[in-house]
C-alpha positions as CSV (number, residue, x, y, z in Angstrom):
1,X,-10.6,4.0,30.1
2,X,-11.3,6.9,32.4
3,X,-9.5,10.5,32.1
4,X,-11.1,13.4,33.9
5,X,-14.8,13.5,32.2
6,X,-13.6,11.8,29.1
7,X,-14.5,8.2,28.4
8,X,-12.5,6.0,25.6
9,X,-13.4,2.0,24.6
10,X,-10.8,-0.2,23.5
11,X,-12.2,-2.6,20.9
12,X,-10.3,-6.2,20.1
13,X,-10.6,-5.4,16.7
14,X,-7.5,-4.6,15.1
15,X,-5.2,-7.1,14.7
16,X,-2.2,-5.1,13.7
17,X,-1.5,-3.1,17.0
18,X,-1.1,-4.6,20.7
19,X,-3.3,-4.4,24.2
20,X,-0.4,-1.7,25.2
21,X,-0.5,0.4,21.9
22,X,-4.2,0.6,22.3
23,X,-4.1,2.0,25.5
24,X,-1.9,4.4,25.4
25,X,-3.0,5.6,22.3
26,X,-6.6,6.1,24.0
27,X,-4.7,7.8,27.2
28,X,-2.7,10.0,24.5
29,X,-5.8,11.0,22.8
30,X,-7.8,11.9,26.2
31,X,-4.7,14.3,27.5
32,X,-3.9,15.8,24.4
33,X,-7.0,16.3,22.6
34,X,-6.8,17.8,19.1
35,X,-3.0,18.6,19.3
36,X,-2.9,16.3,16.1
37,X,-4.9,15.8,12.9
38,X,-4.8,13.7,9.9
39,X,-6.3,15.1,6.7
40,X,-6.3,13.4,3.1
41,X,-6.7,14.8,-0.2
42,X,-9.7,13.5,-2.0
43,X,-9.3,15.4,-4.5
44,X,-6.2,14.4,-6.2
45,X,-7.3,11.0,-7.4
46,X,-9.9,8.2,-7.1
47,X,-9.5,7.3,-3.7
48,X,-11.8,8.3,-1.0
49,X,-12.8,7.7,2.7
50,X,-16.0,6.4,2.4
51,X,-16.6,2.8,2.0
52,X,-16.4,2.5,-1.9
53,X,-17.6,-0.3,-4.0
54,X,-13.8,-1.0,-5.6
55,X,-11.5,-1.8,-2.3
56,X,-8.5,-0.3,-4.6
57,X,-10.5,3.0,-4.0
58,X,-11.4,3.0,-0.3
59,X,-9.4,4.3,2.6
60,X,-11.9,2.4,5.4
61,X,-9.8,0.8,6.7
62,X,-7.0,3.5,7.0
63,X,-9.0,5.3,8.6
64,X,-10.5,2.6,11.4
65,X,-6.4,2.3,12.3
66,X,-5.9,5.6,12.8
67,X,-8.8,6.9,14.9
68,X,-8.0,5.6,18.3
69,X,-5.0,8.4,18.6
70,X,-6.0,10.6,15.8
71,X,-9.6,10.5,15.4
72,X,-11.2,10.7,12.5
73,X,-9.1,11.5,8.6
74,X,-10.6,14.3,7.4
75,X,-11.2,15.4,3.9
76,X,-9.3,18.7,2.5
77,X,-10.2,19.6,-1.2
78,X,-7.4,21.4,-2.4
79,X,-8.6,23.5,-5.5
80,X,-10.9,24.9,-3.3
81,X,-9.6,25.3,0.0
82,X,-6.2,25.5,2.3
83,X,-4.7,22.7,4.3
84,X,-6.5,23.7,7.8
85,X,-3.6,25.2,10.6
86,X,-5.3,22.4,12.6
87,X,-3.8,19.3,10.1
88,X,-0.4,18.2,11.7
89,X,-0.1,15.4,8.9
90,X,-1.6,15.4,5.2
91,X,-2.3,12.6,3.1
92,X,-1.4,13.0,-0.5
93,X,-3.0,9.7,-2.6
94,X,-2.2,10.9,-5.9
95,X,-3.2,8.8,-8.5
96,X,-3.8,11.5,-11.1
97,X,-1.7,14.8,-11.6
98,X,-1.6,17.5,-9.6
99,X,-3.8,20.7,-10.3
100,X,-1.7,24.5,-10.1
101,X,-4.0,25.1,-6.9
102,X,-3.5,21.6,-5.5
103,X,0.4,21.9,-5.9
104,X,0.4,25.3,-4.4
105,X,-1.4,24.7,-1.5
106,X,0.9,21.6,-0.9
107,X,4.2,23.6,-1.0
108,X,2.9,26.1,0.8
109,X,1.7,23.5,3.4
110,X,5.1,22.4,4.0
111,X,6.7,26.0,4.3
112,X,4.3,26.2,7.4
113,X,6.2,23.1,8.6
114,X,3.3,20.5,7.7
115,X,4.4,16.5,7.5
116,X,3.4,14.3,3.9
117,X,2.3,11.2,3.9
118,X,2.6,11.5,-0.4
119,X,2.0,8.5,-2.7
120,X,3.3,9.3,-5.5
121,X,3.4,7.4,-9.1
122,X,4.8,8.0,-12.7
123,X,1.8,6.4,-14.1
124,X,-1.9,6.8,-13.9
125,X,-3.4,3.3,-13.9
126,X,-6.8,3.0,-15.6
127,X,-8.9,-0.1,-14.6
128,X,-10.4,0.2,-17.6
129,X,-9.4,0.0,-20.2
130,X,-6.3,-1.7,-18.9
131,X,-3.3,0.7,-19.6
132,X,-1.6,2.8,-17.7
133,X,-0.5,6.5,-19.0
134,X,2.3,9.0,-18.1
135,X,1.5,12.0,-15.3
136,X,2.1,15.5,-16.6
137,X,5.3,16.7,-16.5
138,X,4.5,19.3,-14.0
139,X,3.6,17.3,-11.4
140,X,7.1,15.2,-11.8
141,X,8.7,18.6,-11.9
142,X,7.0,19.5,-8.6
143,X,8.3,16.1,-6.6
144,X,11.9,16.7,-7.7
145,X,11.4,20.2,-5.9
146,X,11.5,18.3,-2.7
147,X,14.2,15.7,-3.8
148,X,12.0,13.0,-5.2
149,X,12.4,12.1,-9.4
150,X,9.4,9.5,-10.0
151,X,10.1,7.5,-13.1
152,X,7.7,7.7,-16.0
153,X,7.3,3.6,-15.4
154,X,6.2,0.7,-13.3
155,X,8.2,-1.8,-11.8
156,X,8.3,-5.6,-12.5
157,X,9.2,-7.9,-9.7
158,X,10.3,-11.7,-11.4
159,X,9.6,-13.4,-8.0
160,X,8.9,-11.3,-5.3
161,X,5.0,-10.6,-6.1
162,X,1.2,-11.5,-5.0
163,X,-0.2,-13.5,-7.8
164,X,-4.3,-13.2,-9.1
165,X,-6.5,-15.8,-8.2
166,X,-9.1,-16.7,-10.6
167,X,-11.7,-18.6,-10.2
168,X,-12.4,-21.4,-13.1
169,X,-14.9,-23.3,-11.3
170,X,-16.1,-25.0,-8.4
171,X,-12.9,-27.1,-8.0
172,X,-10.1,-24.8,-9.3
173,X,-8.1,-21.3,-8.4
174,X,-6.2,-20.6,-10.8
175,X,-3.4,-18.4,-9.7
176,X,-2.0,-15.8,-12.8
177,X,1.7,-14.5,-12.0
178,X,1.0,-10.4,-11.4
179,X,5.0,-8.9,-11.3
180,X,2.9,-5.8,-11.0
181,X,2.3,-6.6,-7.6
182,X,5.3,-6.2,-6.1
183,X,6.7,-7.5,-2.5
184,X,9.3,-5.7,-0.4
185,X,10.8,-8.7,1.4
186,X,12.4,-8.2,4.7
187,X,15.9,-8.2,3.4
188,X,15.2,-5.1,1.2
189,X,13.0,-3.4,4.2
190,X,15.3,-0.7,6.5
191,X,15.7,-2.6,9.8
192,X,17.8,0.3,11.5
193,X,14.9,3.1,10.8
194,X,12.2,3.0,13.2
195,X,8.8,3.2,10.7
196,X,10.0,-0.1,9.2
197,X,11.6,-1.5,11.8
198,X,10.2,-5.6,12.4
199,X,8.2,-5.3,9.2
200,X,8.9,-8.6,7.1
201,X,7.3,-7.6,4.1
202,X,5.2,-4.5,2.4
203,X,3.0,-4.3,-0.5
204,X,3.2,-2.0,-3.1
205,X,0.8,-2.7,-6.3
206,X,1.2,-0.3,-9.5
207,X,4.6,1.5,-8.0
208,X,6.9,3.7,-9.8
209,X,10.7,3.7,-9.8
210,X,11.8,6.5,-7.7
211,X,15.4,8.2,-6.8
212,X,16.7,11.5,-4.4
213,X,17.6,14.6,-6.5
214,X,20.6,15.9,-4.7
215,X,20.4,19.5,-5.9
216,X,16.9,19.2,-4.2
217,X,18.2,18.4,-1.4
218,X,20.8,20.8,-0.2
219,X,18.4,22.7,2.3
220,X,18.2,26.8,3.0
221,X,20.4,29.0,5.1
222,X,20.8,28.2,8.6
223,X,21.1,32.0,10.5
224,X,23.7,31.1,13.0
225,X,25.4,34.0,14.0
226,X,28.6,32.4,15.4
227,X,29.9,31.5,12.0
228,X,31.0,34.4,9.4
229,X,29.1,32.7,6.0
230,X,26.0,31.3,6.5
231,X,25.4,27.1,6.1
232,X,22.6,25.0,4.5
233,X,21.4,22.5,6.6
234,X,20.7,19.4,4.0
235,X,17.5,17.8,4.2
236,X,18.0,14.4,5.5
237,X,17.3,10.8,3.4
238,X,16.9,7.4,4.1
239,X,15.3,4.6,1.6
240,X,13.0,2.8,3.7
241,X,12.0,-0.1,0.7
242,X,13.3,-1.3,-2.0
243,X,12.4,-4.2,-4.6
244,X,15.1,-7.1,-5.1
245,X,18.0,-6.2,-7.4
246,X,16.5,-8.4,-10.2
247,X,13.4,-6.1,-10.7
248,X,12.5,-4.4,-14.1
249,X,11.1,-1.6,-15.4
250,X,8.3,-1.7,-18.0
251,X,8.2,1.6,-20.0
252,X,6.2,3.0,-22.8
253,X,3.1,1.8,-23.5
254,X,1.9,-0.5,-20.8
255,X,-1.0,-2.9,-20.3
256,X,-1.5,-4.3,-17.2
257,X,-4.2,-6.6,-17.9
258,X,-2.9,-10.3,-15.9
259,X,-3.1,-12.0,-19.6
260,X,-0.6,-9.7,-21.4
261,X,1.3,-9.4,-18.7
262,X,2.7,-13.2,-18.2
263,X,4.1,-13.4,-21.4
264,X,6.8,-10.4,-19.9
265,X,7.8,-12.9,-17.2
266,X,8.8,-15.1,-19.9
267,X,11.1,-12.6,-22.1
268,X,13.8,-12.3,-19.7
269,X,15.7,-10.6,-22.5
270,X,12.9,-7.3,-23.2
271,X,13.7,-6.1,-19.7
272,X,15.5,-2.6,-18.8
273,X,16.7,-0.7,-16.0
274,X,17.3,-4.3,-14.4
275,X,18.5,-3.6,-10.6
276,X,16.8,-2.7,-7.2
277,X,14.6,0.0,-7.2
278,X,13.7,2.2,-4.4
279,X,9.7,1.7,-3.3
280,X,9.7,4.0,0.2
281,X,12.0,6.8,1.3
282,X,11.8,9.3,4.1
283,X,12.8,12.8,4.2
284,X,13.4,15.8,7.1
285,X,14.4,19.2,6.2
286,X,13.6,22.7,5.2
287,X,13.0,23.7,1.7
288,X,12.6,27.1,-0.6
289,X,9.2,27.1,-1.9
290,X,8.8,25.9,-5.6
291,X,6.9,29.0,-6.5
292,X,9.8,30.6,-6.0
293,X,10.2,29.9,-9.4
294,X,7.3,29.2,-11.0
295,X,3.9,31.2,-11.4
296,X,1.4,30.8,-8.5
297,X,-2.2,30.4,-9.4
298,X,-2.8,33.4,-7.7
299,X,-0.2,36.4,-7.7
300,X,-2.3,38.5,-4.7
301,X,-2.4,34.3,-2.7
302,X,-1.1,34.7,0.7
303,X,2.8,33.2,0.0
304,X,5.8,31.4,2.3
305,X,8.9,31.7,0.4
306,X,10.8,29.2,2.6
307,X,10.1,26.9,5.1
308,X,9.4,28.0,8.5
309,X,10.5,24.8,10.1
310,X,11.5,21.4,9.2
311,X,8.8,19.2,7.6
312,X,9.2,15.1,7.3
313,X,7.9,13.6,4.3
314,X,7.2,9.7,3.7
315,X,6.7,9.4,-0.2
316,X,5.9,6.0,-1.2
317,X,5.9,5.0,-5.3
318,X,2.4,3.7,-5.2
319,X,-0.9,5.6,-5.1
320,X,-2.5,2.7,-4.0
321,X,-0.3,1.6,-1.2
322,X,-3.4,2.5,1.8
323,X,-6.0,1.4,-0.5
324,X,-8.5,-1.2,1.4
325,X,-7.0,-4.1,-0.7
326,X,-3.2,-3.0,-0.4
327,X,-4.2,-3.1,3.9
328,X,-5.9,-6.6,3.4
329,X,-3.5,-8.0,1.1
330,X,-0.4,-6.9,2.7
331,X,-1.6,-8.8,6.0
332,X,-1.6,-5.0,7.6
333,X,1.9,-4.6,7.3
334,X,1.3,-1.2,5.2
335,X,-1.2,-0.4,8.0
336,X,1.8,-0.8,10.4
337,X,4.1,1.3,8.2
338,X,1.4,3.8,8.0
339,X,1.1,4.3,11.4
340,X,4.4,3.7,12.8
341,X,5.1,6.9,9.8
342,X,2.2,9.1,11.5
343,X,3.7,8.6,15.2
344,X,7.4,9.3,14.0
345,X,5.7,12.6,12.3
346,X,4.3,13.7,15.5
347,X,7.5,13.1,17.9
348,X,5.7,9.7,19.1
349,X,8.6,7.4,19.0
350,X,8.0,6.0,22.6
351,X,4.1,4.8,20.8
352,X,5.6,2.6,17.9
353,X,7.7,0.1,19.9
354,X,4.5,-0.6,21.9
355,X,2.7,-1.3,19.0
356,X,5.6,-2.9,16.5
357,X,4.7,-7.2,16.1
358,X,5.9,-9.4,13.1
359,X,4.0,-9.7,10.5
360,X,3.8,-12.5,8.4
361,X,4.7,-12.1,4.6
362,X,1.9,-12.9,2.1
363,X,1.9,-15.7,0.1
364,X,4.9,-15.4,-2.5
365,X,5.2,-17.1,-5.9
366,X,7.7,-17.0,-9.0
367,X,7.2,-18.5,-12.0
368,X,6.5,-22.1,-12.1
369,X,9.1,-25.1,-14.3
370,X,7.2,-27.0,-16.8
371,X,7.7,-30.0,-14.6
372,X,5.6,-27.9,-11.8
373,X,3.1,-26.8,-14.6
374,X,1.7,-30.3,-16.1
375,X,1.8,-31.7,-12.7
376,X,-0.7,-29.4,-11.2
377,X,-2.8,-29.5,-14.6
378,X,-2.8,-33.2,-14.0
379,X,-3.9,-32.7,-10.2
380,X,-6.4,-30.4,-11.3
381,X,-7.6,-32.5,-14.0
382,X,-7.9,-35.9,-12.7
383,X,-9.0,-34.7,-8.8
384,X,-12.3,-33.3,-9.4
385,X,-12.9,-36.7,-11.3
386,X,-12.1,-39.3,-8.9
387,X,-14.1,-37.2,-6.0
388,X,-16.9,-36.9,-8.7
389,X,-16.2,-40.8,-9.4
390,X,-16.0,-41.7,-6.1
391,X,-18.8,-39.1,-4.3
392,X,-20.9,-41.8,-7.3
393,X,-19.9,-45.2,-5.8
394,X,-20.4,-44.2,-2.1
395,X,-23.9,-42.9,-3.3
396,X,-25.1,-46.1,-5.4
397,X,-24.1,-48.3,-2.3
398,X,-25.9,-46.2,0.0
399,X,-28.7,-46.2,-2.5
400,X,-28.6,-49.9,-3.0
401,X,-28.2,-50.6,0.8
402,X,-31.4,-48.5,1.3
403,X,-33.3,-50.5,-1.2
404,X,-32.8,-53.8,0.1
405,X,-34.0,-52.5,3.7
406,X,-37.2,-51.0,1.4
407,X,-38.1,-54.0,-0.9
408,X,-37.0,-57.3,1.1
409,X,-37.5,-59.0,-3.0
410,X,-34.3,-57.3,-3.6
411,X,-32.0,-59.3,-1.2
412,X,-29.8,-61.8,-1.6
413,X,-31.8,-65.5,-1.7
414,X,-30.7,-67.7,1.3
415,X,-29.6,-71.5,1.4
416,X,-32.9,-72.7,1.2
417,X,-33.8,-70.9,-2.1
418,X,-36.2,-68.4,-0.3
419,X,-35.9,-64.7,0.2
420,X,-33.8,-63.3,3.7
421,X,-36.5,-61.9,5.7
């Protein structure tokens, strides 16, 4: 594609957008360069932009979907440094709590007007030693600032999941029930809000519990001159993913090792907080700062007090929902939601129909009946032998077959007592 003196290719690589989305996202990018900018926060857990080793870690692939309209992601470390005036959307992977300077320079981010992308969790997963452990209290009290309570827990889905696969050996998969895994099926996805729109199923692994705090939510002053007592505009809401309504919550202290965790699909009566559970949610508004009320890190810091104009805020309840594995194991769908999120936050709602396609859900599986159980142990039992058994046979008859062509002795005698020649 040709615009003026600037050049752009348009690959067949990604299989979640359309011939039309990529070209006009190329066209966008070549007439309004640098009006937009997506940055990420390395530095508020383990997940990164570079290709990492662990795919639960990397943000690769993230980052291949989004440059064709937004260029490059690019790293902001917030203990050290501002969100740049540039950044138009920030990406906020936290799978560890939040630092004093990290959640300052976030709120303060947002009074400027600036859009979240925030994955959020109650617990901090560690691969481990196979437990997960609470966040610090201040970073839950900093999310219920801007109308989001995160539960100190992770949901269990009975049915709705993506299961392990194990390897046992050449011959078997074996495929271990993982409720931590949980699926957002199309029923439970928002069809009437444009990010989720078409999608049949997203993938949130590790994810939180998460409700709206109304008395976060009731916005700042509107200064409108016709009226005698000035109004709050409220900051505006919709869920955009749930899990079923027979989902669980594990509490406490929680191991999330596949082995301990079967034996939970099996005590139906252990569970709590038994009921759908909201995964995604959206938000528009203003909103006072929270250091309003609450010490900065730096008294003499340059300081908003309120927002400047209305910021919109996707917060999904798992850290690793743009992980490289979440993208591959969702089928893309969370790359769609991802970047069907970063055109709404940039006023591109004419870009996301163009590049909006079904997506298939992945693979599915409840617990099995006992029935199901010793039939497939069977299979897998008794099918490696017979193709061992029968790979055997076919082999001694070819070998036999070949050693009558090589010693003639060896055949059968004919009528007249003599050897067939």
């Amino acid at each position: 594609l040709l615009y003026g003196d600037k050049k752009e290719v348009v690959p067949s690589v990604l299989k979640s957008t359309s011939l039309e989305y990529e070209i006009t996202s190329r066209i966008y990018k070549m007439a309004f360069p640098g009006e937009r900018k997506i940055a990420v926060a390395t530095d508020v857990g383990n997940l990164k932009l570079s290709d990492d080793k662990d795919p639960f870690a990397s943000l690769k692939f993230l980052n291949m979907g989004v440059e064709p309209l937004y260029g490059d992601i690019v790293n902001v470390d917030l203990n050290s440094e501002d969100v740049p005036a540039d950044v138009t959307v920030l990406i906020v992977p936290a799978t560890s709590g939040l630092s004093d300077w990290q959640r300052f320079r976030i709120d303060q981010y947002i009074m400027r007007g600036g859009n979240v992308f925030w994955l959020m969790g109650g617990e901090i997963v560690n691969f481990f030693n196979g437990m997960a452990s609470p966040v610090s209290a201040e970073t839950l009290e900093f999310y219920k600032h801007y109308g989001i309570s995160v539960g100190l827990d992770l949901v269990m889905e009975p049915e709705n999941f993506i299961p392990i696969q194990n390897r046992v050996n050449l011959f078997q998969i074996q495929r271990i029930p993982y409720p931590f895994w949980v699926v957002a099926v199309e029923g439970n996805i928002a069809q009437d809000h444009l990010i989720t729109k078409d999608l049949e199923a997203l993938f949130f692994p590790w994810a939180s519990s998460m409700t709206f705090v109304p008395d976060s939510l009731k916005g700042i002053d509107v200064d409108d001159k016709t009226k005698a007592k000035p109004e709050k505009e409220k900051v505006f809401t919709k869920v955009l993913a749930t899990s079923s309504k027979d989902a669980w919550l594990k509490t406490g202290t929680i191991f999330i090792s596949p082995q301990t965790v079967v034996a939970e699909l099996q005590n139906t009566a252990s569970r709590v907080g038994v009921g759908k559970k909201n995964l995604a949610v959206y938000l528009e508004g203003k909103y006072k700062s929270f250091f309003l009320d609450h010490k900065k890190p730096d008294e003499k810091a340059e300081f908003i007090p309120e927002s400047q104009k209305k910021s919109k805020i996707v917060a999904v309840s798992s850290p690793y929902f743009l992980s490289d594995s979440a993208l591959q194991m969702s089928k893309l769908a969370n790359l769609n939601f991802a970047l069907a999120a970063f055109d709404v936050m940039h006023g591109l709602e004419d870009l996301v129909n163009a590049r909006k396609k079904k997506i298939s859900a992945p693979v599915i599986t409840g617990e099995l009946s006992p029935t199901k159980k010793n039939v497939l142990t069977l299979l897998n039992f008794l099918l490696p032998i017979l193709f061992v058994a029968g790979y055997g046979i076919w082999r001694f008859k070819q070998r036999k077959e070949l050693a009558k062509m090589v010693y003639p002795g060896l055949a059968k005698p004919n009528a007249e007592g003599g050897n067939a020649s």
